[in-house]
C-alpha positions as CSV (number, residue, x, y, z in Angstrom):
1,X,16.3,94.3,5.2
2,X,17.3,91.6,7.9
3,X,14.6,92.8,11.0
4,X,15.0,96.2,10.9
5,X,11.4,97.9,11.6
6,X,9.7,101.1,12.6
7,X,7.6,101.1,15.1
8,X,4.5,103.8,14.6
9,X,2.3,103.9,18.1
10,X,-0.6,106.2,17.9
11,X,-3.4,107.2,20.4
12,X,-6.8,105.5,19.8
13,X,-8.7,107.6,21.5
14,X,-8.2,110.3,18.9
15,X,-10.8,109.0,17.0
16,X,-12.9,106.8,19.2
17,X,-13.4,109.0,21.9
18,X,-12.3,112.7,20.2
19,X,-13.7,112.3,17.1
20,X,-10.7,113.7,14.8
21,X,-11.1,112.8,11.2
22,X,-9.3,109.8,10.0
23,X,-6.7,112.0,8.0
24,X,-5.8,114.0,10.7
25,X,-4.9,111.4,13.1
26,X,-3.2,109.8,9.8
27,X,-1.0,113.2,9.3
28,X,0.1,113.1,12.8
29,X,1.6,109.8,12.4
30,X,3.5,110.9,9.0
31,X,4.6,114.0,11.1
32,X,6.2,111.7,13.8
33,X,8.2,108.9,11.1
34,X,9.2,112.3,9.4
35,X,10.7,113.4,12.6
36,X,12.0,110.6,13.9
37,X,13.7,109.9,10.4
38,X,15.3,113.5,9.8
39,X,16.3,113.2,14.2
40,X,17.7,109.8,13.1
41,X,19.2,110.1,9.9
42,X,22.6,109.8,10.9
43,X,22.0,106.5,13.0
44,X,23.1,103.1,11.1
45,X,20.1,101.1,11.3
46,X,18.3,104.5,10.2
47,X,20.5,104.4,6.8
48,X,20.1,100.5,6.9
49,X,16.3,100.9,6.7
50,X,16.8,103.8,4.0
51,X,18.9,102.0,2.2
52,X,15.8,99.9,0.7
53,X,12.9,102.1,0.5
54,X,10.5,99.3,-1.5
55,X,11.3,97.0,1.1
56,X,10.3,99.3,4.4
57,X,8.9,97.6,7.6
58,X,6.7,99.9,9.7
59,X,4.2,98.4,12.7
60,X,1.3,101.1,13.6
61,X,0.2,100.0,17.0
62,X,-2.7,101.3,19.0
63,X,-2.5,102.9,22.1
64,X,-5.6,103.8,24.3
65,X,-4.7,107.1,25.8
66,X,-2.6,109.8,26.1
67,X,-2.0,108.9,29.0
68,X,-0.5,105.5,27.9
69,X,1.1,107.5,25.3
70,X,3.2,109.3,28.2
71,X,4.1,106.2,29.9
72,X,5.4,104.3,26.8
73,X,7.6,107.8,26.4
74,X,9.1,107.6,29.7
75,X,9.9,103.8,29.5
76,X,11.6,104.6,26.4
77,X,13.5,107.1,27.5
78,X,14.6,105.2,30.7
79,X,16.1,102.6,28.3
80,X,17.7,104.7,25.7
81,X,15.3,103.7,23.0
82,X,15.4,106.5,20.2
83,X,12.3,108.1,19.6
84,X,10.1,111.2,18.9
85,X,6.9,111.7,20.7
86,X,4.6,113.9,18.4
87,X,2.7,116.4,20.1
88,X,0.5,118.8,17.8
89,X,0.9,122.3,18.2
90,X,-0.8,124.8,18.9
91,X,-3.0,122.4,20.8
92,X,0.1,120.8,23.1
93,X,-1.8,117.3,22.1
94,X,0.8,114.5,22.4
95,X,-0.8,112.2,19.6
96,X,1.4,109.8,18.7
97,X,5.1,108.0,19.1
98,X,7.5,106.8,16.3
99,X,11.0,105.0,17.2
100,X,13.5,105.2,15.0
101,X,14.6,102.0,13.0
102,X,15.6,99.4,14.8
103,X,16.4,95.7,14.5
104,X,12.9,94.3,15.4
105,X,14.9,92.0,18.3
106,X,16.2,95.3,20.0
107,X,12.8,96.6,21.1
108,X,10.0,94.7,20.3
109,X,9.6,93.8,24.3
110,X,8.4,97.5,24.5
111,X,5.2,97.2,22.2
112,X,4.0,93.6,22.8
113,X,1.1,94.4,24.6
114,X,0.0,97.0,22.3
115,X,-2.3,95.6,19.2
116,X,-2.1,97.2,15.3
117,X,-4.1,100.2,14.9
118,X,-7.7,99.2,13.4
């Protein structure tokens, strides 16, 4: 699939802190890479990445708050990076982030200091 990966960033605080089940905090992130794919479908890399659906790459990443949640949205957005931030209605609880597909040298920079979701 030559680098192209999805990027899956969801709040850790959900279930450390909150205490939401596992498999609702799982739900939310297949919410936001359903969204982020039907937003996205049109986009090259998107098709690219569809294109070989045994071979998929996704990266689920941690972060600690929704609060770092937010911030990660803005920075995105200042740079153009294609995204959809999730936020679970009817609660208005921004849970989770998913970027579209992209070639993994295009926006890793963005998610280095964020570890994989444990």
């Amino acid at each position: 699939m030559s680098g192209i990966v999805q990027y899956v960033l969801v709040r850790g605080d959900l279930i450390k802190s909150l205490e939401w089940p596992v498999g609702a905090v799982i739900a939310q992130a297949c919410h936001a890479c359903s969204a982020a794919i039907h937003l996205f479908h049109d986009d090259p890399d998107t098709q690219k990445y569809l294109g070989d659906l045994d071979n998929m790459h996704k990266v689920v990443l941690e972060v600690p708050s929704e609060e770092s949640l937010k911030t990660l949205h803005q920075t995105l957005e200042n740079n153009s990076i294609k995204h959809k931030l999730w936020i679970e209605q009817p609660e208005n609880i921004p849970t989770c982030l998913v970027v579209k597909p992209y070639p993994k040298e295009e926006v890793h920079k963005y998610f280095k200091k964020f570890k994989l979701y444990k």
